[in-house]
ROLUM-208612 format. One record per residue: residue in one letter; x, z, y of N, C-alpha, C, O in turn; residue number from 0. Coordinates in steps of 0.1 Angstrom, whole numbers, plus 5000, padded with zeros to 4 digits. Layout:
a;X;Z;Y;X;Z;Y;X;Z;Y;X;Z;Y;NUM
...
% end
This chain:
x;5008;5000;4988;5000;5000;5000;5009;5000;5012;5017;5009;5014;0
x;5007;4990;5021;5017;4988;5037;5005;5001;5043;4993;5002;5045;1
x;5018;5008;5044;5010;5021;5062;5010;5013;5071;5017;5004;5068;2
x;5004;5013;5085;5003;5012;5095;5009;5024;5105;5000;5030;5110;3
x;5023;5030;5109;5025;5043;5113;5017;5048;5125;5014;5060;5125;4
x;5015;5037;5136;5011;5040;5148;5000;5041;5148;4995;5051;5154;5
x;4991;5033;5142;4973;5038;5143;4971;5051;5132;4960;5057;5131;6
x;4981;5055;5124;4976;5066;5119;4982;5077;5123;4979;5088;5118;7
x;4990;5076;5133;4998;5086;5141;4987;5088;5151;4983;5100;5153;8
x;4978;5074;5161;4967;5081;5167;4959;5089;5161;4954;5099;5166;9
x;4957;5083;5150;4948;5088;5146;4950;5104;5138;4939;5110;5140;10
x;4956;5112;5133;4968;5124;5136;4967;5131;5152;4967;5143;5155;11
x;4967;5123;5158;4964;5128;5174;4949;5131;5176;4947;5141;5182;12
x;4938;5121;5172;4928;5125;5177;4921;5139;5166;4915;5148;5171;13
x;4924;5138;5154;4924;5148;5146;4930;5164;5149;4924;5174;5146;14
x;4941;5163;5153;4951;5175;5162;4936;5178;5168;4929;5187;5165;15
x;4934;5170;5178;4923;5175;5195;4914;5181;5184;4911;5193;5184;16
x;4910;5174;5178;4892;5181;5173;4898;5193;5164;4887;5198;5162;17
x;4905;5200;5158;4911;5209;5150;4915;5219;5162;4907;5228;5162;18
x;4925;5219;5172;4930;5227;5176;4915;5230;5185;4913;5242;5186;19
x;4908;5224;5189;4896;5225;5200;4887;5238;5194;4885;5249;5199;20
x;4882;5228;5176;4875;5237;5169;4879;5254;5168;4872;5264;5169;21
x;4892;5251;5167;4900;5267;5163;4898;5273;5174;4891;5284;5173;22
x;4903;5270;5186;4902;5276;5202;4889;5279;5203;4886;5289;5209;23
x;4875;5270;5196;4862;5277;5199;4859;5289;5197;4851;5296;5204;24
x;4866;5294;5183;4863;5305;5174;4878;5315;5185;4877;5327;5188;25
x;4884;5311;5187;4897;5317;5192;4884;5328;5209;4879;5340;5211;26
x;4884;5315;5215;4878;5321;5228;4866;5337;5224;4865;5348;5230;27
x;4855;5329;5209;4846;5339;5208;4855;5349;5205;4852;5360;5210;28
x;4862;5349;5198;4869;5361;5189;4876;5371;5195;4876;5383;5192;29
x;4882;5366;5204;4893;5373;5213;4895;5369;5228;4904;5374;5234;30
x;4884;5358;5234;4886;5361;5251;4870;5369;5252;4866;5373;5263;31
x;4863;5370;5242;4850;5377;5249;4841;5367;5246;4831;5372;5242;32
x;4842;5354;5247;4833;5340;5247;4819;5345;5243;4819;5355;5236;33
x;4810;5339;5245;4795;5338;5237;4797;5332;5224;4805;5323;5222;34
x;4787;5341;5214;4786;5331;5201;4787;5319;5201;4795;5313;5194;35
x;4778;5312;5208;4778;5296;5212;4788;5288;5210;4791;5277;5205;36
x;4794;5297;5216;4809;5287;5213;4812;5283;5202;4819;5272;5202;37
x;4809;5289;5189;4812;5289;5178;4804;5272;5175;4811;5266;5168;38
x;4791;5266;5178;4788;5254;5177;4791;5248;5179;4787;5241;5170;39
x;4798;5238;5189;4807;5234;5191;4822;5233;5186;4830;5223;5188;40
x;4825;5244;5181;4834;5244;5171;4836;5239;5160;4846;5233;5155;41
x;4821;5242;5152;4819;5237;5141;4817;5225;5139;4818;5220;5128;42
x;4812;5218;5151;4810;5204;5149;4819;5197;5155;4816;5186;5158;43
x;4836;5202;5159;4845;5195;5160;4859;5196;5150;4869;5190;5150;44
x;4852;5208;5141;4864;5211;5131;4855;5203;5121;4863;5198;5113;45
x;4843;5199;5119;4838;5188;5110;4841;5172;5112;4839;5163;5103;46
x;4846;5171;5129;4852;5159;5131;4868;5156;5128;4874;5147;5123;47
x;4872;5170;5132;4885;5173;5124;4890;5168;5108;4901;5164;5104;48
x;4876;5171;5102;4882;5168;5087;4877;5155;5084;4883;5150;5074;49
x;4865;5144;5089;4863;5134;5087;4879;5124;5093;4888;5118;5087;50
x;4877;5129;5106;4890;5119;5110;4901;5122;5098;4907;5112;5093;51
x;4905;5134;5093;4916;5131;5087;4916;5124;5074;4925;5120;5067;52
x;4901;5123;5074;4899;5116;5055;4903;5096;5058;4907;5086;5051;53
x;4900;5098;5069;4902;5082;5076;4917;5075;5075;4919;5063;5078;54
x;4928;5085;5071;4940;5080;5071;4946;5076;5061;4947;5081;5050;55
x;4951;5062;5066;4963;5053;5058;4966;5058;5046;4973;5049;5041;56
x;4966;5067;5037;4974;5072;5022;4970;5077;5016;4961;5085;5016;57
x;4977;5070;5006;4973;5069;4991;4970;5082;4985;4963;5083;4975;58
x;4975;5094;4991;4974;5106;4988;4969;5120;4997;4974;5123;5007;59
x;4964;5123;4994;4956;5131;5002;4970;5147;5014;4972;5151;5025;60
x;4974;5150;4997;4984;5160;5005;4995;5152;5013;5000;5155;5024;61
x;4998;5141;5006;5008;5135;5014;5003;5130;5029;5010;5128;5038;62
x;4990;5128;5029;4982;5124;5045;4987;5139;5051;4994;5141;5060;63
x;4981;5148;5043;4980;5163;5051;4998;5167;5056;5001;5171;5067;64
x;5005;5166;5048;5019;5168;5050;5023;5158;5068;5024;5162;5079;65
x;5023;5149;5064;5021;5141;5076;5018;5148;5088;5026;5152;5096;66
x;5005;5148;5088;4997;5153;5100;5000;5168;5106;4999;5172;5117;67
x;5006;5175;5093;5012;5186;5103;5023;5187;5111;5027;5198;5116;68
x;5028;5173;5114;5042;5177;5120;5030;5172;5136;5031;5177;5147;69
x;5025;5165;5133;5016;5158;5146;5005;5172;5152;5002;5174;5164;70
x;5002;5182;5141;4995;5194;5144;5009;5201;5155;5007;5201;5167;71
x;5017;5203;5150;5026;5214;5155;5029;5205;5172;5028;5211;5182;72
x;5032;5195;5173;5033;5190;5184;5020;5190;5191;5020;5192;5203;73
x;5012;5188;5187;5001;5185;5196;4993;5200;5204;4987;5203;5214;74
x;4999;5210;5189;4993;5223;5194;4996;5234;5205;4990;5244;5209;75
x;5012;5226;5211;5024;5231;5216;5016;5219;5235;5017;5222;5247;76
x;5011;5211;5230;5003;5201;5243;4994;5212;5248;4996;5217;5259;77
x;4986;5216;5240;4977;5226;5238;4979;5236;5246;4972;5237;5256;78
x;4988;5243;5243;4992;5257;5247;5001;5253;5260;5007;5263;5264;79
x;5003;5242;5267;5009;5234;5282;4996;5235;5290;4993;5241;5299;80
x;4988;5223;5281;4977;5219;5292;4968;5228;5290;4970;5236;5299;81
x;4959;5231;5282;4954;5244;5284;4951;5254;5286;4942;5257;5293;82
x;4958;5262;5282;4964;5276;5284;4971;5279;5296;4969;5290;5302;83
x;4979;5271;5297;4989;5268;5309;5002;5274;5308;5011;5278;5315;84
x;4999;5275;5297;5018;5283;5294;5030;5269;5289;5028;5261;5279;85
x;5040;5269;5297;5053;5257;5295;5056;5261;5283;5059;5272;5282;86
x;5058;5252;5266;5067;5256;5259;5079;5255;5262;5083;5247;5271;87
x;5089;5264;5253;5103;5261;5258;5112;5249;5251;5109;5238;5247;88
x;5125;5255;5252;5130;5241;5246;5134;5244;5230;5141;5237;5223;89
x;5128;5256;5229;5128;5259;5210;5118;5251;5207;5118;5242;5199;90
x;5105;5253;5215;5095;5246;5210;5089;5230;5209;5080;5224;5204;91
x;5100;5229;5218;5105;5212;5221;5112;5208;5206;5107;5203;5196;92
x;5120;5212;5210;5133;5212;5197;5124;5210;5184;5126;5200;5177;93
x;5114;5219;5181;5109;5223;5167;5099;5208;5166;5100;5200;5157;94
x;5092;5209;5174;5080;5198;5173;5089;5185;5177;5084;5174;5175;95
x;5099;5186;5180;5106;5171;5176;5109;5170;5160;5108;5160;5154;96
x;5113;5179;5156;5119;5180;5143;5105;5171;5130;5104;5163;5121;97
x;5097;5182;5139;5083;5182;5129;5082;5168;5132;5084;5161;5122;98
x;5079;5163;5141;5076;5143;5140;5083;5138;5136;5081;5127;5132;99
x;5094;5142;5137;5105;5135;5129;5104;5134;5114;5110;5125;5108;100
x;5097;5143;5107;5095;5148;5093;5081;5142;5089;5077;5141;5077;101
x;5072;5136;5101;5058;5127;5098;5058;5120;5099;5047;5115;5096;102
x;5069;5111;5105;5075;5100;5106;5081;5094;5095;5078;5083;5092;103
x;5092;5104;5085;5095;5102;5078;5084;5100;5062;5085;5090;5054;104
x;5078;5109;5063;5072;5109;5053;5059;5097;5053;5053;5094;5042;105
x;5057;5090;5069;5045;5082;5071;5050;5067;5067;5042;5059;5060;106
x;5067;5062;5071;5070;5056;5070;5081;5053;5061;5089;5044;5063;107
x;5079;5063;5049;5091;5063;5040;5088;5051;5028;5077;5050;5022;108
x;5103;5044;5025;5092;5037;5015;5091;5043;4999;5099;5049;4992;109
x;5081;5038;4997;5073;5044;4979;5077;5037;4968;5079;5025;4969;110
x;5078;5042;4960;5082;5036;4944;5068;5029;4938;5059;5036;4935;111
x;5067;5018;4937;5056;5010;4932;5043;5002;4938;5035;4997;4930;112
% end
């Protein structure tokens, strides 16, 4: 099977947003005070969370999931910038380069058969 790296790397990205969003809904109710409510909205972006991720390029499920977490770790580090408003440092730079580097590898590595 030919991957496609870049449309499933977006696609890894729009997945990240609906996952880390979902979590942050349950995050805000749990621990900033939030209304229950929040929690719906959560749930119906951690359900878009796991559709998008079924949508991806490979042959194997863990091997999609392995992938996608190096694009999790970078994207959650966006997260914790634009949202929250806290700067990561340059460990956290450093780390989430590593991690794409390792979803990269494993998105575009070639397969036996």
């Amino acid at each position: 099977m030919e991957r496609a790296v870049w449309p499933t790397l977006a696609l890894y990205g729009a997945a990240a947003l609906a996952e880390i969003a979902g979590c942050f809904a349950f995050w805000a109710w749990a621990r900033l005070g939030r209304s229950l409510w929040w929690t719906l909205p959560g749930v119906a972006s951690l359900c878009l969370f796991a559709w998008l991720l079924t949508r991806a390029d490979a042959e194997f499920a863990g091997r999609a999931y392995a992938a996608y977490g190096g694009v999790y770790i970078a994207a959650s580090l966006l997260w914790l910038w634009l949202v929250e408003g806290a700067r990561p440092d340059r460990w956290d730079t450093a780390g989430a380069l590593v991690c794409l580097a390792g979803a990269a590898i494993i998105l575009a590595g070639p397969r036996a058969g």
